[in-house]
Structures are given as C-alpha cells and as structure tokens.
N, C-alpha and C positions, 0 to 999 in steps of 0.2 A: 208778349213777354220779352224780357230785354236776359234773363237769366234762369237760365234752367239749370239744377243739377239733380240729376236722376241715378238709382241702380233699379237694374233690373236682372230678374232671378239670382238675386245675390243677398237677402236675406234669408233668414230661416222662418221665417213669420208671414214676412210682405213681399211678393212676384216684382211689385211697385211702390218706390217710395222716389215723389217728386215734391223737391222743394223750387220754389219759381217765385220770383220778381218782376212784378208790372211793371215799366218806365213809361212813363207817358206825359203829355202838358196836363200839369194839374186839372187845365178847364174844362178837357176833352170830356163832355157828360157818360158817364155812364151808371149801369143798375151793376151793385151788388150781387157776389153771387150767387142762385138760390132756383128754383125749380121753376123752366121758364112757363108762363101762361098759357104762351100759344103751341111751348112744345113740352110739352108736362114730362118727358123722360131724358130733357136735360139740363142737366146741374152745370152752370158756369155764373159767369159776372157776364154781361153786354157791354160794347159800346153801339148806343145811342146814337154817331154820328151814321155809321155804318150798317149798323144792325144786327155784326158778327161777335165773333167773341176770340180771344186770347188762348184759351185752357179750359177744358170742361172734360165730363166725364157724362155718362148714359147710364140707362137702368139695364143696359142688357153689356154691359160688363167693357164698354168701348171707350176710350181716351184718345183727345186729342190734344195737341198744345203748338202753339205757334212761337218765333224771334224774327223779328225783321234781319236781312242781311244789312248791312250797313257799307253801302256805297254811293255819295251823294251825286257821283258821276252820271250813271245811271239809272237816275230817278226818271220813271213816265207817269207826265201828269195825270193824264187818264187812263190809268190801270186800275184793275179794279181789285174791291177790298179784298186782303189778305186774310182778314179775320172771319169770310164767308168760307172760307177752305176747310178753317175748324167746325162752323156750326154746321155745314151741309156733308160731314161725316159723322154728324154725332146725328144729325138725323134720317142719316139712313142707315139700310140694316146691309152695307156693305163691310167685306172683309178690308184690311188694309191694299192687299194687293188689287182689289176690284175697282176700290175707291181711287186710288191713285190713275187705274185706267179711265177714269173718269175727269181728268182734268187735264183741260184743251192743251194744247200743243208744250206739254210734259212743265207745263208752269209759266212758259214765255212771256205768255201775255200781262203778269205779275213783277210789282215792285220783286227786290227779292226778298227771300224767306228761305225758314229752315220749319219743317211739320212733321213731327212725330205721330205715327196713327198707329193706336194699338187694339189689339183685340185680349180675348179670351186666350187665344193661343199664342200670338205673335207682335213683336212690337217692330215698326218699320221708323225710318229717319226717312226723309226727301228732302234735297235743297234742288232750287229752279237755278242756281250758280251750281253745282255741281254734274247735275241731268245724270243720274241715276240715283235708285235705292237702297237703301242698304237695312235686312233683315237683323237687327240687333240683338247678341248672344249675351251670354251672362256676362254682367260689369256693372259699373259704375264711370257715369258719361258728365259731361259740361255744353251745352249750349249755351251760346249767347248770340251775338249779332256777326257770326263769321262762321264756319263750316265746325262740326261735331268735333268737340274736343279740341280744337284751338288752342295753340300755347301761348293765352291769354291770362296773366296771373289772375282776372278773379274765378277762370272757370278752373283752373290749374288748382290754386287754393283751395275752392270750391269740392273739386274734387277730391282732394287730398282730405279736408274737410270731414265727407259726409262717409268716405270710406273709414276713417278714424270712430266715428257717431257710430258706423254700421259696424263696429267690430266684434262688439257685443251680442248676446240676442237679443238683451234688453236695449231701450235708450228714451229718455223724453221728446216729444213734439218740441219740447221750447230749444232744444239742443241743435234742431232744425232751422227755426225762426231766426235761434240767434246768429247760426251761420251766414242767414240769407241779410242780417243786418250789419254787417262789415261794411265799417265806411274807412279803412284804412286805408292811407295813399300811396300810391306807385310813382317809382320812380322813373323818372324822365326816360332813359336808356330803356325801360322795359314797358314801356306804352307802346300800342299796335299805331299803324298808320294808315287810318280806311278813310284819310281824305276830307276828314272837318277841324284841322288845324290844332295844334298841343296843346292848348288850354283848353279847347273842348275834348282832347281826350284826357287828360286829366282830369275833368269833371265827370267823365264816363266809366273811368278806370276801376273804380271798387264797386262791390258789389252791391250795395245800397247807394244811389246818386241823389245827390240834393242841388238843385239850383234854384234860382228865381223863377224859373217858369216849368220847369221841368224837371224831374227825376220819378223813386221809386212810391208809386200808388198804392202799393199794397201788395203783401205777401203772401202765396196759396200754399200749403203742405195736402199732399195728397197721401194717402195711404190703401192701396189692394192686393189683400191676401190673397192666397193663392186656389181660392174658390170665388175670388172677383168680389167678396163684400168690401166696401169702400167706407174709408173718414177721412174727411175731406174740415178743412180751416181755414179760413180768409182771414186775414188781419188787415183791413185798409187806415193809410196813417194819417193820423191828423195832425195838422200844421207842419207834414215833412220829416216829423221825429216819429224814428222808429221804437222808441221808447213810450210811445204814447199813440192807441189804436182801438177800433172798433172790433171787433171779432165775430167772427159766424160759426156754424158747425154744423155738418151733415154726415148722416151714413146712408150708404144703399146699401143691401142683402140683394144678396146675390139671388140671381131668379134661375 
C-alpha cells in the first residue's frame, strides 16, 4: 500500500475502520482479494510476483497492512519481499508483539517499510527506519511512504478527512472511497523530498496517483467492530479512473 488512513477505538460502532490505496506498476500481476486457497483463513489480494500480500485480515480476528518507505538511496537489491511480512502474520496464530520478535535483525535485512499488526486486543505500528514499536491508543492515523503520521498533505488531508466522516455514528462506505480518490494537486513548496526528483513527487503527491506506468490499483475499505466481525470492499480501477471499477465484498463473524 502506498496510503493508509486508519482510526482506531475511535468510533462508536467500528474498533477499526481502514481506508488504503494500492500504488503499484499496473503490470505487476496480481489475484484480487478474496479467501486464499492454499490458506483458506486469509482474506487479502496477492502479488503473484512475490507471493505476499499488501493488507489482509484473518478469521481469527488479526490485520495486517503494509507502505513501502520511500528512499531510493537505500534500496538493496536482494532483500527480500516486504509483502511476506504481512501474509506470515496473517498466518500464524502470533500476537503482534510475538510476531514482531519474530523478524530477523528488527527488519534490517528489508527494503524499508512501515507494518501495522493488529489483534483482538491491540494494534502495533513498526518501521525498520525507525527500529522500535509503537502500541497504538485511541486516534485516527495516516500512513503512507515515510514514518506514521507524516506532515505529508495527503496523509494530513487524509486525516483531517476521515476524522470529519468519523464524526457522526452514522456515515457511508462511499464517503470513504471517495476520500481515498483525491487526485487534487500540491503545491510545489509543500511536496516532501524522499529523493526521486519534483515531477515525480508531484505525481506521487495526491492521494490517488495516475501515471503512464504506475499509480493507484485499487482501493480496500476495511471495517471491525468491536467483537472483530469484519466488511471488508475492494474496488480495483479500470483504465486508472477512479470513477470506473470492479468491486468485491466480504464479511468475517467473528469466532
């Protein structure tokens, strides 16, 4: 994911509500997201190059989600997938804090990332650029490709956003979507500078990105109350408009 913007314990209805933006090169093959075959208790989309996954959730009530960090400095060629981080927490039956002791030398060996692992109980952040964890209290957050909460105007917006949506008890799913379809542009003075030059962060800068080879894939809305049943929507977009998309729809009950 290139966009996350999450609250958590901060509705009166949902423990969790995640809106998120896949960025990725249109080519890169991947499955849709839906109940995988070979691990029937988890619900996400795959990439097909790697084998991992982005953003999923479990039948026993566990979430994960991934953002690349974004520094091209520090790219290692042979690191390995980022997206095996999320599917080898969704299938095991580790707590956030177990799971995380569970990966080799606290992330080093990894491009960088930012991994949200939640449970029934607890929701945890890790960045392998930051090297420590952080146990997440009541709020409303922003991820994208730089450290939690970044004063990055779409995660800024984003947040402003979904706190606005959340104000109510009620609010629609599409009030969500449409958030996450902001293609409004930033101005020059107020673009970050992680290192791939101003016309590429100009194309990176709104929350929905379109380019020739590259931008937003598809859109997940996650929704869990606070006995962990889940509904969960994919929108993946056809031809790059967010106006025009395929749609999925799942629930788990809570076990």
């Amino acid at each position: 994911m290139c966009l996350i913007i999450f609250a958590y314990d901060y509705h009166s209805k949902y423990k969790l509500v995640v809106a998120a933006n896949r960025d990725e090169f249109y080519e890169r093959p991947t499955v849709k997201a839906s109940f995988w075959k070979d691990e029937p208790t988890i619900l996400a989309g795959q990439d097909l190059k790697e084998g991992g996954t982005w953003l999923g959730v479990n039948t026993d009530g566990h979430f994960a989600a991934l953002t690349n960090y974004r520094d091209p400095s520090s790219i290692k060629d042979n690191a390995p997938s980022r997206g095996q981080l999320v599917k080898n927490y969704l299938i095991s039956n580790l707590s956030p804090t177990e799971y995380m002791e569970t990966i080799p030398n606290a992330g080093s060996d990894y491009n960088g990332f930012n991994l949200l692992l939640g449970d029934k109980s607890d929701l945890y952040y890790l960045s392998n650029q930051k090297q420590e964890r952080q146990k997440l209290s009541k709020g409303v957050y922003g991820l994208s490709n730089s450290l939690l909460n970044v004063k990055w105007p779409k995660v800024t917006k984003g947040i402003d956003n979904l706190t606005e949506i959340l104000s109510g008890n009620n609010f629609e799913v599409n009030d969500l979507f449409n958030m996450m379809a902001d293609r409004d542009l930033v101005k020059d003075e107020d673009l970050p500078n992680t290192g791939v030059g101003m016309e590429l962060e100009r194309i990176l800068a709104p929350a929905f990105v379109v380019s020739p080879n590259y931008g937003t894939s598809l859109t997940t809305v996650l929704l869990m109350d606070y006995e962990s049943n889940v509904k969960y929507w994919e929108r993946t977009f056809i031809n790059q408009n967010p106006n025009n998309w395929e749609e999925a729809y799942y629930e788990i009950a809570a076990t």
